[in-house]
C-alpha positions as CSV (number, residue, x, y, z in Angstrom):
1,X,12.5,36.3,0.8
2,X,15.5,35.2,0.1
3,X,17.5,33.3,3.2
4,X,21.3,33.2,3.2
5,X,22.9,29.3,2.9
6,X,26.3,27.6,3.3
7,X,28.1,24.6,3.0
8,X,30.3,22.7,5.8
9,X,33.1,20.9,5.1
10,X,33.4,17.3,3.5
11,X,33.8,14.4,6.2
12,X,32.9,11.1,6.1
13,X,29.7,9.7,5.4
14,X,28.2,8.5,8.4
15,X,25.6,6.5,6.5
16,X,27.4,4.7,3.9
17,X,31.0,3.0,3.6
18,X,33.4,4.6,0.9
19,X,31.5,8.6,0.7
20,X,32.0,12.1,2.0
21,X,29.3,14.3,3.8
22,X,29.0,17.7,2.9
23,X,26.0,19.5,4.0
24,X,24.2,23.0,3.5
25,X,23.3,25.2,6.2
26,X,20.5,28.1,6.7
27,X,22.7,31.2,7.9
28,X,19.8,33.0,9.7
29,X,18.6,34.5,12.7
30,X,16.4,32.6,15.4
31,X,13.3,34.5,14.6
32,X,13.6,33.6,10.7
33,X,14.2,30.1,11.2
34,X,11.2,29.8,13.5
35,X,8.9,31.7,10.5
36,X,10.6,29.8,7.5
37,X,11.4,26.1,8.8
38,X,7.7,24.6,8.0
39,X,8.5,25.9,4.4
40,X,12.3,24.2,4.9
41,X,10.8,21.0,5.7
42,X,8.8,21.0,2.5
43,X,12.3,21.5,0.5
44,X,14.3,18.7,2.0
45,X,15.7,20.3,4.7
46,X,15.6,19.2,8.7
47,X,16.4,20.3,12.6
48,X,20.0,19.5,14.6
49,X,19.5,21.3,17.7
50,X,18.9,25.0,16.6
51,X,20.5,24.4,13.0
52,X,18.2,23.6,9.6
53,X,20.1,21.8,7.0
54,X,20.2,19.2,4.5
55,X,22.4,17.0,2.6
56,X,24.1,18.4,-0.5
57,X,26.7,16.0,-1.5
58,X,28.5,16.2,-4.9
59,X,28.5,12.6,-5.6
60,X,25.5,10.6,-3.8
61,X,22.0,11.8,-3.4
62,X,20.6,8.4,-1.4
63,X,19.5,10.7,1.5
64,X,16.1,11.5,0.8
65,X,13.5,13.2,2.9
66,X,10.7,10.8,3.9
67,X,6.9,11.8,5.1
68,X,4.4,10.0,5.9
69,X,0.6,10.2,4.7
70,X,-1.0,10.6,8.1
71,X,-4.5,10.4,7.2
72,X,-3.9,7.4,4.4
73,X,-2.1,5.3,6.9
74,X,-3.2,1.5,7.5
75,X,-0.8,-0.8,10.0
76,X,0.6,-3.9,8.3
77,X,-0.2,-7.0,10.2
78,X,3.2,-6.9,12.5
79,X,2.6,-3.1,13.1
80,X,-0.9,-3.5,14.5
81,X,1.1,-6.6,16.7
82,X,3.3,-3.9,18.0
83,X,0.5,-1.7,18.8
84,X,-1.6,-4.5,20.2
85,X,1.4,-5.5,22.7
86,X,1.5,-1.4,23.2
87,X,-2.4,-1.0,25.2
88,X,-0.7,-1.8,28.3
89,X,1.9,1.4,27.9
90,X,0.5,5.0,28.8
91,X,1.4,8.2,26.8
92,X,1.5,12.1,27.9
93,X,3.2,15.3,25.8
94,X,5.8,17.0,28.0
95,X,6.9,20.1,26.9
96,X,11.0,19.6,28.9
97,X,13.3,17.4,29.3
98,X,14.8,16.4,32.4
99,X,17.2,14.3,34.0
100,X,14.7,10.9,33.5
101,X,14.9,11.9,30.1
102,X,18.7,11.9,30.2
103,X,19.1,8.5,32.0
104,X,17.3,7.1,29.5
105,X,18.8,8.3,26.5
106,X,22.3,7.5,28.2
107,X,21.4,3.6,28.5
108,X,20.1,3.6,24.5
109,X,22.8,5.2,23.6
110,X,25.5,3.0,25.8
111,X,23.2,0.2,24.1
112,X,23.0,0.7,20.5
113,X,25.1,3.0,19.5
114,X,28.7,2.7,20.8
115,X,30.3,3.3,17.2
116,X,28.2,6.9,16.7
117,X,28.9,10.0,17.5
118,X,26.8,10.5,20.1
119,X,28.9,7.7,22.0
120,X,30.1,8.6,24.9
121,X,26.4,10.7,26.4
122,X,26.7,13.5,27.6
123,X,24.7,15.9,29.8
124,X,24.9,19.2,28.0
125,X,25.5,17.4,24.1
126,X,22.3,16.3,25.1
127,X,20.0,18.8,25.9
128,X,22.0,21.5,23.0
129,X,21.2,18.4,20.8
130,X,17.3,18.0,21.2
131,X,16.1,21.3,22.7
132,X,15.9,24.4,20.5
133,X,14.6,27.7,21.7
134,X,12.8,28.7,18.5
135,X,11.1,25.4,17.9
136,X,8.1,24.1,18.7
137,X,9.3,21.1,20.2
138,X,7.5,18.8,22.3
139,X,8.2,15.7,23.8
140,X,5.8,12.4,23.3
141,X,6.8,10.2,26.3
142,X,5.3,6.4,27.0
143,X,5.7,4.9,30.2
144,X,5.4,1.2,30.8
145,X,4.4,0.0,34.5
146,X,5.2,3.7,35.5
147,X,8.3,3.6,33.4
148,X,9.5,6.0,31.4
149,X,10.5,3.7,28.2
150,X,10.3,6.2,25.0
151,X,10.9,9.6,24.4
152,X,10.1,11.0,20.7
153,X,11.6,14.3,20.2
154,X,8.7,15.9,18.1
155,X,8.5,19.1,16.5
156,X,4.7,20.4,16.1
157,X,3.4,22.3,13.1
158,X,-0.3,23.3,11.9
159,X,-0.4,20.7,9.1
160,X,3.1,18.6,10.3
161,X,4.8,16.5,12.9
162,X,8.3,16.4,12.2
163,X,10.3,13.3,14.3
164,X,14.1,14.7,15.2
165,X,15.2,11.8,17.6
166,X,13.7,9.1,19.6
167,X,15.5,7.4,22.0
168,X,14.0,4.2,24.1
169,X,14.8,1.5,26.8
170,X,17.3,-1.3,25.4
171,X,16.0,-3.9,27.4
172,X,12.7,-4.4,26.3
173,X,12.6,-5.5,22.6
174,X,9.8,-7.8,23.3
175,X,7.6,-4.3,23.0
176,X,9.6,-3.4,19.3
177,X,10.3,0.6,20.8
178,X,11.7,1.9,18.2
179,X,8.8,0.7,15.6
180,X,6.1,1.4,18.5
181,X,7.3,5.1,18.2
182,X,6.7,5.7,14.9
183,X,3.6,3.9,14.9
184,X,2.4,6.9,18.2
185,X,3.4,9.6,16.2
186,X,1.6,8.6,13.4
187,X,-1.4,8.2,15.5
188,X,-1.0,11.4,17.3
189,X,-1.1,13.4,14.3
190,X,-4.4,11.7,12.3
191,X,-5.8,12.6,16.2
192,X,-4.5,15.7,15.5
193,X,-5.2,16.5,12.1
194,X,-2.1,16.7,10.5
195,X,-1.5,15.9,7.1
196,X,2.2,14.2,7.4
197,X,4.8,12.7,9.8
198,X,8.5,14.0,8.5
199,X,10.9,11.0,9.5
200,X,13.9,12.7,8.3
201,X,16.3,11.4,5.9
202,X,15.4,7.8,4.3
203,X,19.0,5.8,3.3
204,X,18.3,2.4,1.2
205,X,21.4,1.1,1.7
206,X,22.1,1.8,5.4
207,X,20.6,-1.1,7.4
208,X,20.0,1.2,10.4
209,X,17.9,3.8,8.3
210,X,15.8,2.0,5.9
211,X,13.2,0.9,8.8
212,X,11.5,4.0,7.7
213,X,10.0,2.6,4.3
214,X,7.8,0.2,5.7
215,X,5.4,3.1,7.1
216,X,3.2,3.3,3.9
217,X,2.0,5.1,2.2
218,X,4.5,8.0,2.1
219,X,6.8,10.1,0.0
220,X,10.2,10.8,-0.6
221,X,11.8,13.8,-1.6
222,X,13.6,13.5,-4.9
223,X,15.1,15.9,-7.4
224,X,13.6,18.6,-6.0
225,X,9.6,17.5,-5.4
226,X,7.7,14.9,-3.3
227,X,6.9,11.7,-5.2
């Protein structure tokens, strides 16, 4: 079947100094982007709210789609620190949000990122942003003395996690969040038995993207195929 795309218009990067963003859209109903977005993520594409897109810029290609081999997976010597200082943190899935879930991602993003365009939070951006009606989104929380700390917005699939956000307390880097999320995720899906963790876009030369290469192995989508 063939599903109808189309492009936005150019704007700045918001990756990279000196380029323009231009991305291409899926132009379809709710029920065909539920049926078809599995198959999306295998081409490159990803989730913002209820839209499926993916980069298609003229003159740059350094956004590349990154997944991680769940099964294949083996911590590196800091990640199994992280998870060690991590056994004294508890996990549930939640299948909302709510207004905890709001107060927390209004301190990250007051924290860490004041020059996105996220910045200021807001209620409703919020919750149009992460929840989608025709996903199957839940929400991997971790809680730390009773304290909800993380929140990894996760969309479930037979063979596939796919990460759309994660927000996380700013006050407690001694427990490396952001890193500790990743690593949960992974380890939910082997339980799970998924075959790969989709982090979403992978940007060498933006410092706040390129975390995502040191989960290994994995692949990256490039001209058109996984290698």
């Amino acid at each position: 079947m063939q599903l109808p795309l189309g492009l936005s218009q150019v704007n700045t990067c918001p990756y990279l100094e000196d380029q323009h963003e231009q991305l291409c859209f899926l132009l379809c109903n709710d029920e065909q982007k539920s049926a078809y977005y599995s198959q999306l993520l295998e081409l490159g594409f990803r989730r913002s709210g209820s839209e499926i897109y993916r980069p298609a810029c003229s003159a740059c290609t350094q956004c590349q789609s990154l997944r991680v081999e769940v099964a294949d997976f083996s911590p590196s010597k800091s990640q199994k620190r992280i998870l060690n200082k991590a056994k004294q943190l508890t996990l549930c899935w939640d299948h909302q949000l709510d207004q905890d879930d709001y107060q927390l991602y209004a301190r990250y993003i007051e924290a860490r990122h004041k020059d996105g365009s996220m910045y200021p939070p807001n209620e409703k951006a919020f919750f149009e942003f992460l929840q989608c009606d025709w996903s199957s989104t839940q929400y991997l929380k971790l809680f730390y003395d009773e304290q909800l700390v993380v929140v990894c917005v996760t969309d479930v699939f037979s063979k596939a996690f796919s990460a759309v956000y994660t927000f996380f307390d700013p006050d407690l880097d001694k427990l490396s969040l952001g890193n500790l999320a990743v690593l949960m995720q992974i380890s939910q899906a082997k339980q799970q038995g998924k075959d790969w963790l989709y982090l979403g876009y992978q940007v060498d030369d933006c410092r706040k993207m390129n975390y995502k290469r040191n989960y290994l192995p994995h692949q990256r989508f490039i001209n058109s195929k996984w290698q």
